[in-house]
N, C-alpha and C positions, 0 to 999 in steps of 0.2 A: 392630444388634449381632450380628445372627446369622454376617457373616464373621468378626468377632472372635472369636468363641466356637467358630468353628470354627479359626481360625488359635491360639487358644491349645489347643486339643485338640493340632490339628499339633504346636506348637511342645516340649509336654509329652510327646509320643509319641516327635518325634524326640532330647530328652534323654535316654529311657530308652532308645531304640535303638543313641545313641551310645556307650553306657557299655562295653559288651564289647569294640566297635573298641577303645576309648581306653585301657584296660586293656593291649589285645595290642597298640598299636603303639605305647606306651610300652615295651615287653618287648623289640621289633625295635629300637627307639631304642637300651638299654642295649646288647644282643649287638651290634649292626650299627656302633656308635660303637668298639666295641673289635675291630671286623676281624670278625667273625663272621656272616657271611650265613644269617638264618634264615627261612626259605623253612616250617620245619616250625612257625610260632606256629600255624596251623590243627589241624594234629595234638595241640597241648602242651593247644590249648582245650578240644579236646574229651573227650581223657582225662581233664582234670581235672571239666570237665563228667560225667564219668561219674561220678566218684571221689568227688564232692560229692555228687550224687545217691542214689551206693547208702550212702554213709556218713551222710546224715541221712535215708536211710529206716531205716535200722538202728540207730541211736542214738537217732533224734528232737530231733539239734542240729543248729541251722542252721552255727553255729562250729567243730562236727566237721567238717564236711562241709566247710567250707571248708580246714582244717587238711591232710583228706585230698585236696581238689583240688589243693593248694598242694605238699602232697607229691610227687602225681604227678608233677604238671609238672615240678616240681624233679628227676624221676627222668627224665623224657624230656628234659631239655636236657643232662641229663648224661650218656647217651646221645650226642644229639647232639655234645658236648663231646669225649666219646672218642674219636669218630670223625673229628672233623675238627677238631681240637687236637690231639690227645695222637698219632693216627694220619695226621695230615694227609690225611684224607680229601677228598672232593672234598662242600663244604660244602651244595652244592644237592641233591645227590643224600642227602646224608643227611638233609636235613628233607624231602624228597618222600616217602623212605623212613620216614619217622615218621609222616605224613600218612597214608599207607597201614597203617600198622599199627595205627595208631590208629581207623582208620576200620572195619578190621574186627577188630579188639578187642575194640572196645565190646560191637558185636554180639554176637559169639560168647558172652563172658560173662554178658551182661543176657538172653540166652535161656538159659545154662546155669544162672545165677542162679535168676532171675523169671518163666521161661519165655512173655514179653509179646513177643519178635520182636522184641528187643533193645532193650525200653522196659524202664523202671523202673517199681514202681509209684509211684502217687500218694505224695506226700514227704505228713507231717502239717502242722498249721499252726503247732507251734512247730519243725520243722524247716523252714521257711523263713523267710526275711526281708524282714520286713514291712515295710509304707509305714509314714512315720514325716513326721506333722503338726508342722510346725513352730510354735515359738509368736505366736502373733498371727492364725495363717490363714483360721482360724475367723471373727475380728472384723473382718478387712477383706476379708473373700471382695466383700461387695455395692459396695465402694469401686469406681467407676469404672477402668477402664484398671488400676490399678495393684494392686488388688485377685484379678482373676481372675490375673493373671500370677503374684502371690507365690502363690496358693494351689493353684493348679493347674500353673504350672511349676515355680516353683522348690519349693515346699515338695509332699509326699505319693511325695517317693522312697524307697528302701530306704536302709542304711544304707551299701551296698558301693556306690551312686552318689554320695552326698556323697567318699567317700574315692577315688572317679575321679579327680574334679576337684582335689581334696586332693594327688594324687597328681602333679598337673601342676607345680605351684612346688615341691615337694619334689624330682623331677626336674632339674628347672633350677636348682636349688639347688646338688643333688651332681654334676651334671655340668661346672658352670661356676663355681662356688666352693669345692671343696674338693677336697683332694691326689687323694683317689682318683678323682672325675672325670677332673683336669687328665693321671692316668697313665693311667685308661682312654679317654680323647679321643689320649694320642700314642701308643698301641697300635696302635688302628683306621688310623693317619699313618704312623708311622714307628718298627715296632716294633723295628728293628735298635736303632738311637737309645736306645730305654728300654730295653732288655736291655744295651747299652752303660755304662749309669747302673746297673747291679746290682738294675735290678725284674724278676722273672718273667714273662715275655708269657703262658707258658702260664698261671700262675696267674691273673693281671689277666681274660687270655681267659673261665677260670672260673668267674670271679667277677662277670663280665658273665652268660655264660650262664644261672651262677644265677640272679641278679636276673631275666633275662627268664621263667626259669620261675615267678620267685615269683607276677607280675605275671599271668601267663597263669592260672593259679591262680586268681588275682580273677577273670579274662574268662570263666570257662569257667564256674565257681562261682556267678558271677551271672545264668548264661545258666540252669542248670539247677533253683537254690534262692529264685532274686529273681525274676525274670522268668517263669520257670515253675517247676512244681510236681513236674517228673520228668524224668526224662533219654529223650531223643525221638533216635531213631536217625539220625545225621549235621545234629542241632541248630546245630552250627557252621555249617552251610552255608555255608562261603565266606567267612565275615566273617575269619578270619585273611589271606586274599590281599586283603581289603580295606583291612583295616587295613594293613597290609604297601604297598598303592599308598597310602593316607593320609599312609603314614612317606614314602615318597619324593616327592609331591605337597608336605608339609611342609619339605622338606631336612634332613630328620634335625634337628628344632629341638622342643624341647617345648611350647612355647606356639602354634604352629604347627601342631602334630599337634594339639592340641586342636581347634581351628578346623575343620582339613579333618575330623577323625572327627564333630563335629558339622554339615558339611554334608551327610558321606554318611546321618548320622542325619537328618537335614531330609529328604534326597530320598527315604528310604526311607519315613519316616512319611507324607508325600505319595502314594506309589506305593501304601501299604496303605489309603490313606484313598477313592483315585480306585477303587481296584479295586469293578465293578458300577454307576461313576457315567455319566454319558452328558457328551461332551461337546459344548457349541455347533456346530452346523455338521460332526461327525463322527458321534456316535450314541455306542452308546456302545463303547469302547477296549477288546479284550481282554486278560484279568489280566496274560497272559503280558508283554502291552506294558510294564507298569505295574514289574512283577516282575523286568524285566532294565534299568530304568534305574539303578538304583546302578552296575553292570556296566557300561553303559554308559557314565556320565559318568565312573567311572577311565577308559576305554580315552580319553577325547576328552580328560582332563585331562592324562594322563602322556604320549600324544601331542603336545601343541603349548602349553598354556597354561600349563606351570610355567616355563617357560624350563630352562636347564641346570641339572640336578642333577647336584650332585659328590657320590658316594659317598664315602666315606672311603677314603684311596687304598692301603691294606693290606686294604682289604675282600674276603673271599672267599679270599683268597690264605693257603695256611700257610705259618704262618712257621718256618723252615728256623735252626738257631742255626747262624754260622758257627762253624769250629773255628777 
């Protein structure tokens, strides 16, 4: 039994590791379905990640702090928004540009703040959110097979992981049965067409971006209040451009981006679990190896094995009203 109990470890690691991807490349799904290429979900996570941080060290609410990461975000997409909606900016340059700002941001203030070298201090234990036992977990922990799995994978998550997954058919809900899906999917297509029909592109535009800031809000939130206990200088590392190849790996599909953000979460729980182990016939693997296969397997995925992905064919591009 002992691979079993190491494969539910895995399996339980890589759910929690999934949870921030799935957050921010649901946020790329909303902006990027309605023409809006956002390149800066790394920068939106991490600000909010800050913004959660110093707001439940200073309050001592786990739900402040998510209010205030939710805020942030909500302020950097609007940003974003300005500049490449309202200015028809050139949309990659402005989420690289937010990435960067965000990245030394944090810094600056968490030293001007807390003076920790751009750490936060330690959050309390009711400003974070807690693992939460589901009922029965306790009674069938010793059950065979199906026992370790409810109790150690699915049930002893936080509360911001149940509403990840929560957050995927709600997704696929508004995007694919109702009016404001159906006008933000022909946005992203053929936004001449629905400004034709008297809907606002810029507005819909905005309305996309918000949503993706709400979402990043969650990702950033849970990286800093659920997962850890403080805000840790460029904590995001990366996981916004991962999520972001998850979204294009998936085809801009929600149930799909589930999927691939839980295999990048599998390979990474893997990669943290191998680090220090020896293997058969090689000795043992340095961390470094271990630490860039997420990295890797987007570059070999979006490379050759999704087939063609069509972006939404207004993507990226501003749109111009004619007179």
């Amino acid at each position: 039994m002992e691979f079993f109990d190491i494969l539910v470890s895995i399996l339980g690691s890589a759910l929690r590791l999934s949870i921030p991807l799935l957050f921010t490349a649901l946020a790329g799904l909303f902006s990027e379905r309605a023409g809006v290429f956002d390149i800066g979900l790394e920068g939106k996570m991490l600000a909010a990640a800050f913004a959660s941080a110093c707001a439940a060290y200073v309050t001592g609410s786990a739900w402040l702090g998510l209010l205030a990461g939710i805020g942030v975000s909500i302020v950097f997409s609007l940003v974003h928004g300005f500049a490449s909606i309202t200015n028809r900016g050139n949309q990659i340059v402005s989420g690289v540009a937010l990435n960067f700002v965000a990245m030394g941001l944090t810094v600056v203030l968490g030293q001007a703040w807390f003076g920790q070298g751009g750490r936060t201090p330690q959050v309390p234990g009711d400003g974070r959110f807690s693992p939460i036992i589901l009922p029965g977990a306790d009674a069938v922990r010793d059950v065979p097979i199906i026992g370790p799995l409810y109790a150690n994978v699915i049930s002893g998550h936080n509360i911001l992981a149940y509403m990840a997954f929560l957050a995927v058919p709600i997704a696929w809900w508004v995007l694919f049965r109702t009016r404001f899906g159906l006008r933000l999917r022909a946005v992203g297509e053929n936004p001449g067409a629905v400004d034709t029909a008297g809907i606002s592109v810029t507005w819909m535009r905005y309305r996309a971006v918000i949503v993706a800031g709400f979402l990043c809000g969650f990702s950033g939130t849970y990286l800093a209040i659920a997962q850890s206990a403080a805000f840790i200088n460029n904590m995001s590392a990366g996981k916004g451009y991962i999520a972001l190849a998850a979204l294009i790996f998936a085809k801009w599909k929600p149930v799909p981006v589930m999927f691939a953000c839980l295999l990048f979460g599998f390979l990474d729980a893997v990669a943290n679990f191998m680090q220090g182990k020896s293997v058969p016939g090689i000795g043992e693997v340095p961390v470094q190896i271990f630490q860039a296969l997420p990295y890797i397997l987007t570059i070999v995925l979006l490379a050759g094995f999704i087939g063609v992905a069509h972006a939404p064919k207004a993507g990226g591009v501003p749109y111009v009203k004619e007179r």
